[in-house]
C-alpha positions, 0 to 999 in steps of 0.5 A: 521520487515515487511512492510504492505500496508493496501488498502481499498477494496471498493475504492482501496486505500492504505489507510496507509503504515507501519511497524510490526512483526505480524500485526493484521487482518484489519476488512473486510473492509481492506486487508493487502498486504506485501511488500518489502522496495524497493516498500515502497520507490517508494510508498513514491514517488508516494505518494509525487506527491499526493497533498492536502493529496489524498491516492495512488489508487493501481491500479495506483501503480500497474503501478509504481511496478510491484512487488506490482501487483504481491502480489495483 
C-alpha cells in the first residue's frame, strides 16, 4: 500500500492524507501526490500544531519536507 496526499488545487490545501493500493482519480479540483511514510509522519506533526480543525497548506509543508516539495 501507498500513502496520498489529496491537495486542493485552488486553495493549496492538503485536503486529506491516506492509504491505498490504487486510488481513484480525484475530480479536477483535487490532485493526488504520493508520499512516503517518513512525510506521512511529519505531516500528522505538522497537522497537530493546526488547531480548530484548519487543513496544512502545502506550500508551508514544503517547508517542513523537502521530500514533499520535490513530488510536487
Amino acid at each position: 500500500m501507498s500513502y496520498y496526499f489529496l491537495i486542493h488545487r485552488t486553495s493549496n490545501l492538503i485536503a486529506n492524507a491516506f492509504e491505498a493500493f490504487e486510488p481513484e482519480q480525484p475530480s479536477s479540483l483535487y490532485r493526488l501526490i504520493s508520499v512516503s511514510d517518513l512525510v506521512l509522519g511529519k505531516y500528522y506533526a505538522t497537522l497537530a500544531k493546526h488547531t480548530e480543525g484548519t487543513c496544512v497548506d502545502a506550500g508551508e509543508f514544503a517547508l517542513v519536507s523537502p521530500s514533499f516539495k520535490e513530488a510536487l
